[in-house]
Backbone as CSV, one residue per row, in Angstrom:
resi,resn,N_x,N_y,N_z,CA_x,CA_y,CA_z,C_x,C_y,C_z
1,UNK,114.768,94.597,102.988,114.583,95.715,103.860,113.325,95.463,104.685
2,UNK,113.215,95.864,105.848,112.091,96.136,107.045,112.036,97.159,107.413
3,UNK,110.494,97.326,107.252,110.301,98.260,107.742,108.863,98.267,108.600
4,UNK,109.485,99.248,109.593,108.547,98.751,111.206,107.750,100.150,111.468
5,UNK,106.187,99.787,111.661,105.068,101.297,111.703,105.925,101.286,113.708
6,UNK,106.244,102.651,114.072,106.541,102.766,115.423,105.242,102.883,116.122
7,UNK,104.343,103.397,115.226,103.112,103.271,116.235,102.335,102.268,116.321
8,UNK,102.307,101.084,115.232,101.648,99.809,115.196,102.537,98.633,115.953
9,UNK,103.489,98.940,115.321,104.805,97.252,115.434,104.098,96.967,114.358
10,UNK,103.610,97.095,113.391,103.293,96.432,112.191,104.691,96.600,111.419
11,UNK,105.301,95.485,110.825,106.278,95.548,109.839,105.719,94.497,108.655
12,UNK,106.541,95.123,107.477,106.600,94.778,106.150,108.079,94.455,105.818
13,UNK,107.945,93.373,105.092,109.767,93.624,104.985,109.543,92.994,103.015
14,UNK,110.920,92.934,102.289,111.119,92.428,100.825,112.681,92.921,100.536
15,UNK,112.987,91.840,100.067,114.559,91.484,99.749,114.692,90.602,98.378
16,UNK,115.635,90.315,98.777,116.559,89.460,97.817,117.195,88.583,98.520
17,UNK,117.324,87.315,98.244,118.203,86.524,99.218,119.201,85.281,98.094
18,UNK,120.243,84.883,98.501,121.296,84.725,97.668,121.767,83.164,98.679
19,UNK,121.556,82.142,98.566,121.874,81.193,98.953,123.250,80.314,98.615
20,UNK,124.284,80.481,99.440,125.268,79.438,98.445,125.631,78.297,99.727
21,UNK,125.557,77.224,98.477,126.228,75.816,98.855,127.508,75.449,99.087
22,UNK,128.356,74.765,99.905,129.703,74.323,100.124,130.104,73.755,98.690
23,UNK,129.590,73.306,97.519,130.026,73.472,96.578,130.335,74.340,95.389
24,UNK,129.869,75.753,96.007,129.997,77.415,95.468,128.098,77.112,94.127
25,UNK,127.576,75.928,94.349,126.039,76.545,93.597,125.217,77.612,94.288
26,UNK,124.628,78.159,94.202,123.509,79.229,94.274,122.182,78.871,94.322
27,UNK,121.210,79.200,94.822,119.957,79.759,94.772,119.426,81.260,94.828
28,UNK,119.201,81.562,93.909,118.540,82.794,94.082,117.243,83.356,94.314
29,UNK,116.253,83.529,95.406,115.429,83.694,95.561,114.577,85.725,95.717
30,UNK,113.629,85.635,95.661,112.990,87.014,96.236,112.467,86.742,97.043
31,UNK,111.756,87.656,98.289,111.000,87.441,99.428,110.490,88.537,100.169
32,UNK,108.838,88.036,100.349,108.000,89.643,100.776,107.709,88.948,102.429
33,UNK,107.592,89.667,103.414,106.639,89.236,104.327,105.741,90.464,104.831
34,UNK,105.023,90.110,106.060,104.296,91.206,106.967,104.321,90.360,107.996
35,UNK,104.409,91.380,109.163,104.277,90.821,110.696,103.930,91.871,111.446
36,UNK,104.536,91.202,112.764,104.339,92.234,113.981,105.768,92.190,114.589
37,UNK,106.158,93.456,115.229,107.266,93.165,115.934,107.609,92.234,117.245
38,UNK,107.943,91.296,116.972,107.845,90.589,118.747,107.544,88.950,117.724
39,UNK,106.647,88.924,117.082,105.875,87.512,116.465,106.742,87.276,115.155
40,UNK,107.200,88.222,114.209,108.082,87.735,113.406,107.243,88.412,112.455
41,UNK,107.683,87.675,111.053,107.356,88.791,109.664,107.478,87.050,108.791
42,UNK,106.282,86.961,107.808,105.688,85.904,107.479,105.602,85.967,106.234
43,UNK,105.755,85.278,105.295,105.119,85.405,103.695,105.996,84.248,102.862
44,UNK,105.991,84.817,101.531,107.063,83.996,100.614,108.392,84.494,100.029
45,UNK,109.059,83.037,99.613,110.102,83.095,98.952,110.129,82.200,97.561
46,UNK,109.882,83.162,96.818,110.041,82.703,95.179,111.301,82.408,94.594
47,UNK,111.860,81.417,94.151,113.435,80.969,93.485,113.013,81.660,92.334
48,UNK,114.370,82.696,92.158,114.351,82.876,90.774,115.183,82.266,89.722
49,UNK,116.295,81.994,90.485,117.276,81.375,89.588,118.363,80.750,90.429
50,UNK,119.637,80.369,89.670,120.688,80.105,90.712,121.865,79.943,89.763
51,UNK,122.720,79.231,90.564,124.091,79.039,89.457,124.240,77.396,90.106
52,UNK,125.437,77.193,89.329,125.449,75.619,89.296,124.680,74.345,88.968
53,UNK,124.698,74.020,89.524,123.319,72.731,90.005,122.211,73.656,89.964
54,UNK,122.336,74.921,90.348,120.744,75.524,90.437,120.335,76.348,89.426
55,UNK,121.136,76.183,88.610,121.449,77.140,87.015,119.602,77.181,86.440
56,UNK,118.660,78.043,86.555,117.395,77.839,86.060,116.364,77.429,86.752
57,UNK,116.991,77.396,88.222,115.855,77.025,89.308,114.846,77.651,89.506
58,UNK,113.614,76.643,89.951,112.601,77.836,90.541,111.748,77.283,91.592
59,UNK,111.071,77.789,91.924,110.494,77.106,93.458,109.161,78.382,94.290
60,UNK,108.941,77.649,95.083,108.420,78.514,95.893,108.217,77.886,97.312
61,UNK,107.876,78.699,97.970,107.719,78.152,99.385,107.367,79.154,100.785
62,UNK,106.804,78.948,101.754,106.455,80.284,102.750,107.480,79.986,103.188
63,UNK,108.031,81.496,103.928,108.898,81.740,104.774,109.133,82.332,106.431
64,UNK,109.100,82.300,107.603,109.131,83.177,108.337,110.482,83.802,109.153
65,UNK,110.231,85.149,109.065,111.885,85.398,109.705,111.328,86.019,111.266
66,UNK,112.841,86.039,112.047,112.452,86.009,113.616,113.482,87.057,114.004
67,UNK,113.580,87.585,114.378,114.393,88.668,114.473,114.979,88.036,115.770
68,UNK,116.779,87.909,116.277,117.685,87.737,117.234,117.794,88.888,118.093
69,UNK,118.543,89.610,117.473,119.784,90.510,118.166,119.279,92.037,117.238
70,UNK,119.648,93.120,117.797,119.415,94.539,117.265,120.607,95.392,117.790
71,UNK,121.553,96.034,117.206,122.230,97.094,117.293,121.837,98.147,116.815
72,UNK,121.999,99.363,117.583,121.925,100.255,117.203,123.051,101.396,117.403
73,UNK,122.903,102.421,115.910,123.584,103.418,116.109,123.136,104.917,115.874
74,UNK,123.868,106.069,116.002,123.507,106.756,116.316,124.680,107.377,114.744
75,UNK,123.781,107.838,113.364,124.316,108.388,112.600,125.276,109.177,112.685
76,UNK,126.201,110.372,111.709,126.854,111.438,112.192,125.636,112.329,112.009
77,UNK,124.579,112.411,111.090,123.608,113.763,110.650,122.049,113.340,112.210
78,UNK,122.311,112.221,112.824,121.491,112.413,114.484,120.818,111.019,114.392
79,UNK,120.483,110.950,112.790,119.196,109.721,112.642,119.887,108.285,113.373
80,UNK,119.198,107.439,113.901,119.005,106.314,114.649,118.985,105.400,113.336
81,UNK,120.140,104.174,113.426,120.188,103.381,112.344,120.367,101.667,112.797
82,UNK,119.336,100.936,112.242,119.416,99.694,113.374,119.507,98.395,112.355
83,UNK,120.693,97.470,112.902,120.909,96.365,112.239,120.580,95.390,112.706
84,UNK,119.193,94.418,112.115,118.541,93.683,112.651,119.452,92.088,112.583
85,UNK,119.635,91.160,113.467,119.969,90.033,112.819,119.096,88.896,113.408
86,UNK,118.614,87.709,112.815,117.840,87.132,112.714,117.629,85.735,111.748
87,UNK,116.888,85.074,111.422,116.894,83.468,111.575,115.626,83.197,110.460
88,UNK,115.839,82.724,109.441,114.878,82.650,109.065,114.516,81.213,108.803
89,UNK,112.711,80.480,108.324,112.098,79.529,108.638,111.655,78.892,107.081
90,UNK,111.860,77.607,106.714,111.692,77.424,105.253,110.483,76.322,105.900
91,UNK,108.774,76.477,105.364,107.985,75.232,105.411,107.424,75.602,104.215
92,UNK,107.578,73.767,103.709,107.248,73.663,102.099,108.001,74.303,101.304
93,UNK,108.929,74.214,101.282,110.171,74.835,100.571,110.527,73.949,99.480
94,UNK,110.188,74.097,98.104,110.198,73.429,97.096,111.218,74.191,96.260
95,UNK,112.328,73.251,95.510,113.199,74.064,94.386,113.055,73.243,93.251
96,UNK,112.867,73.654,91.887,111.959,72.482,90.849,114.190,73.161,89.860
97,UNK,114.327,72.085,89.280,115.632,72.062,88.753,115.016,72.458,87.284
98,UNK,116.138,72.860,86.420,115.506,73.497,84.853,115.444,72.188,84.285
99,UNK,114.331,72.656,83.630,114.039,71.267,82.402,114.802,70.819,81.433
């Protein structure tokens, strides 16, 4: 999730992210950043686990995401609801395999 100050452009964002391979393995990672709107949203991504080949993985590495494209809609109860899509950046992206 992101979330953007309207009066700063300061955003925070933290997820979950779910990686799969053309051979159906997994990575499972978490991930926090902070940014600005316009410059992107910056931090890490911790492996927590995975399946397959990645059965016990772990890792770490910074991440930055960049925001593309924005739709927006217009709820039925009035509120403004916006689906960000966007690109994200792996440097030093390390995955350590289980022992």
């Amino acid at each position: 999730m992101l979330t953007v100050n309207s009066d700063t452009l300061d955003e925070t964002g933290s997820g979950t992210c779910r990686i799969t391979y053309p051979d159906g393995a997994e990575i499972w990672a978490d991930t926090n950043c902070t940014g600005s709107v316009g410059s992107g949203c910056t931090g890490e991504f911790r492996v927590t686990d995975g399946t397959g080949r990645f059965a016990g993985a772990s890792g770490l590495g910074d991440v930055r995401f960049a925001t593309r494209q924005r739709v927006y809609r217009i709820l039925d109860d009035g509120r403004l609801d916006e689906i960000i899509f966007g690109v994200a950046y792996w440097d030093d992206y390390i995955v350590r395999p289980p022992d």
